[in-house]
N, C-alpha and C positions, 0 to 999 in steps of 0.2 A: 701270606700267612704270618709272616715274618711281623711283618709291618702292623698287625690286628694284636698281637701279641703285646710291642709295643705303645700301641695306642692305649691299649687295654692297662698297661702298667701305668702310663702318665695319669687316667682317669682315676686308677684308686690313690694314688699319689697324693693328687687332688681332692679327691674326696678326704684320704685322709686329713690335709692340712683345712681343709673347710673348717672344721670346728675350732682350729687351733686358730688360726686367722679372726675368724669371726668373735673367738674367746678374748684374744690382742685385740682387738677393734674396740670390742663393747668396755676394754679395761682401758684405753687410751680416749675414750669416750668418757667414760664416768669421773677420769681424771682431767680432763676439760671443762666438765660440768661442774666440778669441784672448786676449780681454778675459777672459773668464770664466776658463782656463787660469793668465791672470799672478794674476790676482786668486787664485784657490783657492791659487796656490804662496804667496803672500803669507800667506794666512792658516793655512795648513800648517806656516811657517818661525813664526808670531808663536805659534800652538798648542802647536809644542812646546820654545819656549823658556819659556812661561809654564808648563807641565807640568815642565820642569826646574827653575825658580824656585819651583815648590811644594815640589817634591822638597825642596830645598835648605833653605827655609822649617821644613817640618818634620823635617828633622833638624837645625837650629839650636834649634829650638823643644824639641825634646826634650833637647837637650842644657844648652838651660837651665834645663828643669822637673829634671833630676836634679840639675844646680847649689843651685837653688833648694831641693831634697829635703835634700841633702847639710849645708848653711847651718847654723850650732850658733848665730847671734845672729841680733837681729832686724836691724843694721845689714846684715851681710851679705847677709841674702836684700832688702832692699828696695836694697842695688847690683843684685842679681843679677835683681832686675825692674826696673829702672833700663835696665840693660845690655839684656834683651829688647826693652824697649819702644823704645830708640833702634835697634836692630839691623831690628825689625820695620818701623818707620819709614823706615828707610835702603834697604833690600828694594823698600819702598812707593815711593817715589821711584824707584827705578832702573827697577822694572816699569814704569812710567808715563812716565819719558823713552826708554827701549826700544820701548815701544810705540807712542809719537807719531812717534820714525823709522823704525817697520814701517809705520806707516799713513800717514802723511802721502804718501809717495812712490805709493802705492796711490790714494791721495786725487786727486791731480795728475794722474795717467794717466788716470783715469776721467774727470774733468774735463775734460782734451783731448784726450779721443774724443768728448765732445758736443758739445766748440765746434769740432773739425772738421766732425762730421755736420750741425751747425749751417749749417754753412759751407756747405755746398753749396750748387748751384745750386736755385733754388728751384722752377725749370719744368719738374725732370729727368723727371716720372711725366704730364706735359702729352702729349696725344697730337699727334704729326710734325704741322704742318701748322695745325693748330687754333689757334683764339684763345682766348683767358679769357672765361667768359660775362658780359654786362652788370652791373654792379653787385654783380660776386663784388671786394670789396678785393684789392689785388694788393700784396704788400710794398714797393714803390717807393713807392706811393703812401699805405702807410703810415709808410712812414719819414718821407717831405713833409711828413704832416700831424704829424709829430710822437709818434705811439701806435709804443707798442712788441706 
């Protein structure tokens, strides 16, 4: 009798956290789908700048293999691969500072969405009413001692 009693209280327990649980789910969801959303535009905006930056690449690039074709001495064609190689280099550079401020800002966001979920309370998924079972560490008590 005893034990139906009990059974009977874990099951509304349960039932009640169902909705709560399921409410945390669908919110830690949508902010996934949020994260995932900025993230994809991010890398959408960094794709087809670097798709334009080829473009560009190789019609500089052509444009100086016919320079180079064109050249009647040998000074001339070794400016004319002079002038690629710095141009190529310069390209190489801008891609690479372009891209550290596509990503870094992306970097950040993502960052502080873990140290807020971090954040949280720690006893959110604890069922109403209950304690922590004996000799489960409980975060207070490992801050105290010092362990992360």
């Amino acid at each position: 009798m005893n034990e139906t009693r009990q059974a009977e209280a874990v099951r509304n327990e349960t039932k009640a956290l169902d909705g709560e649980i399921r409410t945390m789910l669908a919110r830690e969801a949508a902010l996934w789908m949020d994260a995932q959303r900025e993230l994809l535009g991010g890398v959408e905006t960094l794709v087809g700048d670097w798709l334009r930056w080829q473009r560009d690449a190789l019609d500089a690039s052509s444009r100086s293999m016919q320079r180079m074709y064109e050249c009647r001495n040998l000074g001339d064609l070794i400016q004319a691969q002079q002038d690629w190689a710095r141009d190529c280099l310069r390209w190489t550079a801008a891609q690479l500072r372009t891209a550290d401020r596509g990503t870094s800002p992306m970097a950040r966001k993502a960052a502080s969405r873990f140290v807020e979920t971090a954040a949280a309370p720690a006893g959110e998924l604890r069922l109403a009413g209950t304690r922590p079972r004996s000799g489960t560490p409980q975060p207070e008590a490992a801050e105290r001692a010092g362990v992360e």
